[in-house]
Every structure is written in structure tokens, then in C-alpha cells.
C-alpha positions, -999 to 999 in steps of 0.1 A, spaced: 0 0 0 15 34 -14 22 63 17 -6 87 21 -7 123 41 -32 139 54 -34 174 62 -60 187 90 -73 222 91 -77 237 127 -114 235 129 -104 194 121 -77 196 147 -100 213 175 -126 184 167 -97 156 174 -89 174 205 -124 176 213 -130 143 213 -97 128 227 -109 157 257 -143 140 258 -131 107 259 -163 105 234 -164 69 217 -190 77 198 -181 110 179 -145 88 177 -155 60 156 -182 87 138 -148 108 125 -128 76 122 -149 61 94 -150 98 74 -117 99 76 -112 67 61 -136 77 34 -113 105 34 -83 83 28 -100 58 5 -104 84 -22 -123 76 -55 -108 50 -80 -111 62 -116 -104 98 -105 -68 103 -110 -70 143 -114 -95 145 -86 -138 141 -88 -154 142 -119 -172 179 -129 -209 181 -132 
């Protein structure tokens, strides 16, 4: 599997924090599975989503 970054904008960072804060499980595994939506990306797509 290639490497992959990820860059996280502040509002994303506070929300980590947030939830590590929390201890929140929930939220957790909520932002856990976008994320690896986030990560997956879309096959087919090699210069990004298709335009309407």
C-alpha cells in the first residue's frame, strides 16, 4: 500500500482534540470512518472528482 498524508485544518484539529478531551467513543468511531472515506479516495479519479 503506497504512503498517504493527510493534512488537517484547525477546525479538524480542535474536533480531534475535542473528542480525545471528551473521551467521546461515539463521535470517535463517527470521525474515524469519514476519515477513512477521506483516505480511501475515489478510484477512476486520478485528477481529482469528476465535474458536473
Amino acid at each position: 500500500m503506497a504512503d498517504r498524508q493527510i493534512a488537517f485544518t484547525d477546525q479538524e484539529i480542535m474536533q480531534i482534540e475535542a473528542i480525545v478531551i471528551d473521551k467521546d467513543k461515539e463521535e470517535a468511531i463517527k470521525y474515524l470512518a469519514a476519515l477513512v472515506d477521506r483516505l480511501k479516495g475515489h478510484p477512476g479519479h486520478a485528477c481529482g472528482p469528476k465535474s458536473a
